[in-house]
C-alpha positions as CSV (number, residue, x, y, z in Angstrom):
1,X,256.9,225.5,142.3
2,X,255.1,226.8,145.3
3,X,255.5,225.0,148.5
4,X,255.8,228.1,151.5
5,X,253.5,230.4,151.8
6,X,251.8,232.7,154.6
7,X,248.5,233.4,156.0
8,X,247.9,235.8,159.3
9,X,244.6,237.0,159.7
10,X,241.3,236.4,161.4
11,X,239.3,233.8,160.1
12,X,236.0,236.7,160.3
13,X,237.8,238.8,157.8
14,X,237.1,235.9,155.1
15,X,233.6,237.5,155.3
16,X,234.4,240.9,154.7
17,X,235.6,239.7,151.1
18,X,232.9,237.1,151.1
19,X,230.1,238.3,152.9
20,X,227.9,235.3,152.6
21,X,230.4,232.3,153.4
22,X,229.2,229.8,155.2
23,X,231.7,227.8,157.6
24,X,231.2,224.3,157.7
25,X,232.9,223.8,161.0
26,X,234.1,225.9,163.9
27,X,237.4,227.5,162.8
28,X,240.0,229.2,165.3
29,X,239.4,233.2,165.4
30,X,242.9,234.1,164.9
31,X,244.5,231.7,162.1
32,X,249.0,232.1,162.2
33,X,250.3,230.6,159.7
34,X,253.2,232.8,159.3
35,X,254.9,230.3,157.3
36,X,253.0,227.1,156.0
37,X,255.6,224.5,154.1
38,X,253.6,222.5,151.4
39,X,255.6,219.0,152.6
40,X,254.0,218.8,156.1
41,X,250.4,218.7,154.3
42,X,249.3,220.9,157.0
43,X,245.3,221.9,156.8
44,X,244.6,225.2,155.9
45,X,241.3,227.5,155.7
46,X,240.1,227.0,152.3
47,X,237.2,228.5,150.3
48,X,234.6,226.8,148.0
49,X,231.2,226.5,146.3
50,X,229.2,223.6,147.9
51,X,227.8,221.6,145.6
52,X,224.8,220.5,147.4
53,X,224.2,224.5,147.9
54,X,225.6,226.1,145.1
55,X,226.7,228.5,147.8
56,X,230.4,229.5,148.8
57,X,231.8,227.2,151.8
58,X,235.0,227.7,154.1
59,X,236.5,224.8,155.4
60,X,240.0,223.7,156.7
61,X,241.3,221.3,154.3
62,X,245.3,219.6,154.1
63,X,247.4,220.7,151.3
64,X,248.4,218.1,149.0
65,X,245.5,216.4,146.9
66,X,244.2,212.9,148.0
67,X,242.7,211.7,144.5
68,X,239.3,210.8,145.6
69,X,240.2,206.9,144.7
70,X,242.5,206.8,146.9
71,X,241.8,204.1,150.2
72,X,244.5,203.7,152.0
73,X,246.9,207.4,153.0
74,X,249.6,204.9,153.9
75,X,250.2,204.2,150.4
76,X,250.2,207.2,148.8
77,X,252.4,209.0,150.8
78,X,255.4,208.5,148.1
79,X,253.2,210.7,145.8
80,X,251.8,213.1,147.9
81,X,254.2,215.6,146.8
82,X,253.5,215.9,143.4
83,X,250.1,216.9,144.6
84,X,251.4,219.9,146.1
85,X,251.1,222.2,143.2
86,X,248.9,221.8,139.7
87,X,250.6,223.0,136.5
88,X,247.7,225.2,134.6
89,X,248.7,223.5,131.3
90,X,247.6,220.6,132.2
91,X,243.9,220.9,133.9
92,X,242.5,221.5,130.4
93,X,244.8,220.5,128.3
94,X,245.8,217.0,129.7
95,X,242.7,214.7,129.8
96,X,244.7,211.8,131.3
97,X,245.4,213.6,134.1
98,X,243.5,214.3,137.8
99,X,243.5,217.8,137.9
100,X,241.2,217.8,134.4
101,X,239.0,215.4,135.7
102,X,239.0,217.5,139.2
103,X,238.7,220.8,137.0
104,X,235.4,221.6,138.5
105,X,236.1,221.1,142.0
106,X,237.8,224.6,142.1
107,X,238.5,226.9,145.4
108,X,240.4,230.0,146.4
109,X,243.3,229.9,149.3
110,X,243.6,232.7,151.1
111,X,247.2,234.3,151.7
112,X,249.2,237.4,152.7
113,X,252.2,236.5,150.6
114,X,254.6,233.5,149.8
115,X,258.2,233.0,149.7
116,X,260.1,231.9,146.9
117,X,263.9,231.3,146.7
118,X,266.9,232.7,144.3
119,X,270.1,231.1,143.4
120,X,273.1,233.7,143.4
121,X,276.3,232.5,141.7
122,X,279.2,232.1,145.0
123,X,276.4,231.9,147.6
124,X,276.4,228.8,148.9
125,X,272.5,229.0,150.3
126,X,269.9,230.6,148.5
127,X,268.1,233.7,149.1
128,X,264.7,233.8,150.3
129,X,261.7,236.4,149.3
130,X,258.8,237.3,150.7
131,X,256.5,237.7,147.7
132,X,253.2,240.0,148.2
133,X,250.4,241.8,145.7
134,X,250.8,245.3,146.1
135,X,246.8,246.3,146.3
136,X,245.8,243.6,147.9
137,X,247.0,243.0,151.4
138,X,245.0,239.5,151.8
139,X,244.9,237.5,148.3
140,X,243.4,234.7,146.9
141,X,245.3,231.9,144.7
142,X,243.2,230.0,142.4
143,X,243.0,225.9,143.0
144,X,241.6,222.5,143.0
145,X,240.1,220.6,145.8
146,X,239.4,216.9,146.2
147,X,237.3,214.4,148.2
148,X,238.0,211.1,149.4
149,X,236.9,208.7,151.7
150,X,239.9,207.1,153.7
151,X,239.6,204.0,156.4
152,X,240.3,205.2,159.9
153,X,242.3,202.0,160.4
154,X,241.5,202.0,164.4
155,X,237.9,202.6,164.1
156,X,237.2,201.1,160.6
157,X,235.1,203.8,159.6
158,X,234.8,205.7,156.4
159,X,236.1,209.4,156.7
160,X,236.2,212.2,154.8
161,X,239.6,213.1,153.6
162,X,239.5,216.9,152.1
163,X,242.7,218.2,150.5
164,X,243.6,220.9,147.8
165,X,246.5,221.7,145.4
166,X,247.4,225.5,144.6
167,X,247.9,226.1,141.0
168,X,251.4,227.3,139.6
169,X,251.9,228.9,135.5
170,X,255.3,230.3,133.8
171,X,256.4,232.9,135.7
172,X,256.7,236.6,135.0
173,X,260.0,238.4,134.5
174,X,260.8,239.5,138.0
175,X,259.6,235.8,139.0
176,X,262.0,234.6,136.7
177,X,264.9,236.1,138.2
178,X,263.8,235.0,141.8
179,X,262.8,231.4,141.0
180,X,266.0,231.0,138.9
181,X,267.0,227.3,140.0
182,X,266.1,224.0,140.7
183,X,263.8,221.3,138.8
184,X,261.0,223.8,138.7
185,X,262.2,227.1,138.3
186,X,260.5,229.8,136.3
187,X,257.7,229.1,137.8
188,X,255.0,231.0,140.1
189,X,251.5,230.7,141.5
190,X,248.8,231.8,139.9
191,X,248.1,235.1,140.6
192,X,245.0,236.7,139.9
193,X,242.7,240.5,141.0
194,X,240.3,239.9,143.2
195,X,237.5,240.1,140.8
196,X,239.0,237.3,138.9
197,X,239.7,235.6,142.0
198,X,235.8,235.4,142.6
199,X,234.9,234.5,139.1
200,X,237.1,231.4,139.5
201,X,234.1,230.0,141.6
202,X,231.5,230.8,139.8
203,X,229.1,227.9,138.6
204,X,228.4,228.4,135.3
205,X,232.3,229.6,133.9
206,X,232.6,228.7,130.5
207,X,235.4,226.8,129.1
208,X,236.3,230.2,127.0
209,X,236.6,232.2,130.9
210,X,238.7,229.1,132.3
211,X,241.1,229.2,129.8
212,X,241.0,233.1,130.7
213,X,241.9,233.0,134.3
214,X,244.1,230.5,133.8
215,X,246.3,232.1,131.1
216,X,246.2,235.5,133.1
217,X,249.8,236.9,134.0
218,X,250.2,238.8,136.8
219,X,252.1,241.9,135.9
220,X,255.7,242.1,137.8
221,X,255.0,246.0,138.6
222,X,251.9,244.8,141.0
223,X,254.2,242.3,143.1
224,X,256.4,243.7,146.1
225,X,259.4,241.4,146.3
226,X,261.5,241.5,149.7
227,X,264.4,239.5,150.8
228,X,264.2,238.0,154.0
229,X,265.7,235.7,156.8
């Protein structure tokens, strides 16, 4: 599964892809997350269609979905990590579960790359990558965003909680041999072109297009794969 990833960039560039985003709050200039680990549910600057609007939103939101029944953060903190990441098999094809009854609430997260680790027989740690798109030096990975209202237990009051999960599929061959290990291997995020990327918020996708975007395989030729530190 997905749980690193890496955003650097001005928060103002977001408009040169989306010209007509609207911010609903003040967001720093100059965003570094150089290396974002899923587990610390850190917030991050996330892009969406209002539904009061109908037009596309930015807004900083935590990663790790907070199911929009949930009260009290306290007690779900156990399964907060198996909120990290959504499997794309299941947000159609699973009606039991919260991502199809959150399939609607969809939004893009904006990154420069990921990193993803490999197991190599008689090394005793495993090697990290840096994963990127080759023609597209900023990307944007398809996923789910939820609302819900959480007790500020010093004030009492009703807040806001907004959080979002990124959306993993099988991986591809080269993301095979990378993510090679644990529980979740052969796995990746979903990757998609920009075009597709920008469908993925659009109001009126049929049920035909979702199941589209969210078969789509990103060829292995289009990713550059780099070991790092």
């Amino acid at each position: 599964m997905c749980y690193d990833v890496s955003f650097t960039v001005e928060i103002k560039q977001l408009s040169d892809y989306f010209p007509d985003l609207i911010f609903d709050e003040q967001l720093e200039i100059n965003y570094d997350g150089t290396h974002i680990i899923g587990h610390l549910y850190g917030h991050h600057p996330i892009i969406y269609r209002n539904k009061e609007d109908d037009k596309l939103h930015g807004r900083m939101m935590e990663w790790g979905c907070m199911p929009f029944y949930i009260k009290d953060l306290d007690k779900f903190k156990r399964q907060r990590a198996t909120m990290l990441n959504a499997r794309s098999e299941r947000i159609l094809e699973d009606t039991k579960s919260y991502w199809y009854k959150i399939r609607n609430r969809r939004c893009l997260i904006p990154l420069n790359g990921f990193y993803e680790h490999r197991a190599v027989k008689g090394f005793k740690n495993k090697i990290p990558y840096f994963i990127t798109l080759k023609n597209q030096t900023m990307f944007f990975l398809p996923g789910l965003y939820s609302v819900a209202e959480i007790v500020d237990k010093e004030t009492g009051e009703m807040l806001k909680h907004w959080s979002y999960t990124l959306i993993t599929r099988d991986a591809n061959s080269i993301m095979k041999q990378i993510h090679n290990d644990g529980d979740n291997k052969w796995r990746m995020p979903l990757l998609l072109p920009f075009e597709q990327s920008k469908k993925w918020l659009n109001e009126e996708l049929t049920e035909e297009e979702y199941k589209a975007i969210i078969d789509f395989e990103m060829p292995s030729e289009e990713l550059n794969c780099i070991p790092v530190y």
